[in-house]
C-alpha positions in Angstrom: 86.3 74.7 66.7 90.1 75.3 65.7 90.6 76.5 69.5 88.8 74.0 71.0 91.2 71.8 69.6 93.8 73.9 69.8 93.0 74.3 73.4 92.7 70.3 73.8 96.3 70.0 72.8 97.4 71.9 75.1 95.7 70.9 78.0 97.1 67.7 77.3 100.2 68.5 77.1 100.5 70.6 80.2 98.4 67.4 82.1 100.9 64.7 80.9 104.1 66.8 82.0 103.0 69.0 84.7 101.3 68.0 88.3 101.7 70.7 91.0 103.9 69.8 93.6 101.5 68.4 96.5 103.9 69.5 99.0 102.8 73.1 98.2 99.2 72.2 99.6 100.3 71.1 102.7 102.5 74.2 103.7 100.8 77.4 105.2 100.2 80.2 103.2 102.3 83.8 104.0 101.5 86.7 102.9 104.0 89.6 103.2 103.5 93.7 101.9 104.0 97.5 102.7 100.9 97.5 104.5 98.2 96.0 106.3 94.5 96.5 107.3 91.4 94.7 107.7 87.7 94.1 109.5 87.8 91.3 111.9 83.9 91.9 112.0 83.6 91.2 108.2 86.7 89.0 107.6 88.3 90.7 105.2 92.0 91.8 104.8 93.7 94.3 102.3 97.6 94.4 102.1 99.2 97.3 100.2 102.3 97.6 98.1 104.8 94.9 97.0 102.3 92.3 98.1 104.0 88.9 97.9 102.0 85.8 98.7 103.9 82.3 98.9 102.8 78.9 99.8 105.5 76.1 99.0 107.0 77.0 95.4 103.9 79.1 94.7 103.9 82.7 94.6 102.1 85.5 93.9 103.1 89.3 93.4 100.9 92.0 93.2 100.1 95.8 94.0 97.0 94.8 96.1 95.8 92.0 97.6 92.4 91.2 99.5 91.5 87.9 101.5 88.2 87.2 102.1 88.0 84.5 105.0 84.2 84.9 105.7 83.7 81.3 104.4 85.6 80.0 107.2 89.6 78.5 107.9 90.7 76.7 104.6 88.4 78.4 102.6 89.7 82.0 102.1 90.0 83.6 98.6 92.6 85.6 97.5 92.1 88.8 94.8 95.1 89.9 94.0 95.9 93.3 91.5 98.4 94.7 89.8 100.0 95.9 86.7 100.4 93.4 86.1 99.7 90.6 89.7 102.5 87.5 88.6 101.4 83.9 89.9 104.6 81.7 89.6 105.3 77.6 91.0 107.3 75.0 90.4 106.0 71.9 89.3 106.8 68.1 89.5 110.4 67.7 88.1 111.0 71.1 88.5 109.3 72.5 85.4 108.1 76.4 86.4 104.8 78.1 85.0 104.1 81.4 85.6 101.0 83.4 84.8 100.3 87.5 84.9 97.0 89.4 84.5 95.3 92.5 85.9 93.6 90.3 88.4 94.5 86.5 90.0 91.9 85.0 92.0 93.3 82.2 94.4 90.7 80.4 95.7 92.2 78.2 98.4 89.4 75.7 99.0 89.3 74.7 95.6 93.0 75.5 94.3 91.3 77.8 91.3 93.3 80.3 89.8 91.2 82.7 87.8 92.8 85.1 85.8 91.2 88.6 84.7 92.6 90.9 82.0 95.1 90.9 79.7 95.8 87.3 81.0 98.8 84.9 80.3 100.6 81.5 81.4 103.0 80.5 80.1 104.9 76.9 80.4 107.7 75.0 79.2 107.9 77.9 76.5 104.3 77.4 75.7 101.8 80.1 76.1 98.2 80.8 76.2 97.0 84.6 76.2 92.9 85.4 76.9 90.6 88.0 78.9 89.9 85.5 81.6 91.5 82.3 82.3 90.8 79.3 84.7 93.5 77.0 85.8 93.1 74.2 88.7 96.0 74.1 90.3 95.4 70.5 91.8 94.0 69.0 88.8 96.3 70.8 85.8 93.1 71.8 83.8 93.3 75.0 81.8 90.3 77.0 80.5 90.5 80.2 78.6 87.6 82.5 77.1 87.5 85.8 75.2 85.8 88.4 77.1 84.4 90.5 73.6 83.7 90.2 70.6 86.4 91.2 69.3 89.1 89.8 71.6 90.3 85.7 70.8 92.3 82.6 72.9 96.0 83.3 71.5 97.7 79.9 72.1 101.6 79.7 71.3 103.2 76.2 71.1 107.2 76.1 71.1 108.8 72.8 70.1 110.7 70.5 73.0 114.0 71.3 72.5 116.2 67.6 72.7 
């Protein structure tokens, strides 16, 4: 109960001060690493090494990254790996939040992040750490989970400094 509320707080907080910029949206997404590969009979693309993915302030770093287009233009899915993979955009007025985990899911249709393992975003000095979170991009909603038993939702709030 204390981190659903906990969680509450924070969500709106980060709704009330924090609205991706839309501009990102509307720019193409690049992806730029070491190396390349992929099936054009099964849609799918790996890039390898210093894997940088950037669509208007967005970005993502990672070790690895596969697209999977097989649901058509507009609707590909990004799974991107590391040690950790870094998601990091600027948001209305400037305000940056970054995230990190093992594994970032960027689902372009639906502007879902999903982060897997050791997971973390962090904004405006507050920060939420969890096994898997889910964060919509377009609408600013944040969910986070444990993944076992004996993992918990760590949420950090740092005062607004005047």
């Amino acid at each position: 109960m204390k981190n659903n509320i906990f969680l509450a707080l924070l969500l709106s907080m980060l709704a009330y001060s924090s609205l991706a910029k839309d501009s990102d949206f509307a720019q193409a997404v690049s992806v730029t690493s070491d190396n390349f590969g992929g099936s054009i009979e099964d849609k799918k693309l790996l890039y390898i090494g210093n894997v940088l993915v950037t669509q208007g302030s967005l970005s993502i770093k990672a070790d690895k990254l596969e697209v999977d287009r097989s649901a058509g233009e507009g609707k590909e899915v990004f799974i991107a790996t590391g040690q950790p993979a870094e998601y990091a955009q600027l948001l209305e007025g400037d305000k940056p939040i970054k995230a990190m985990a093992n594994e970032i899911r960027y689902d372009f249709a639906t502007r879902i992040l999903t982060l897997t393992g050791k997971a973390e975003i962090n904004q405006s000095g507050s920060l939420v750490r969890s096994s898997v979170i889910k964060y919509d991009l377009a609408k600013q909603s944040l969910n986070a989970s444990s993944g076992k038993d004996n993992e918990r939702v760590s949420t950090i709030f740092t005062p607004e400094k005047k």
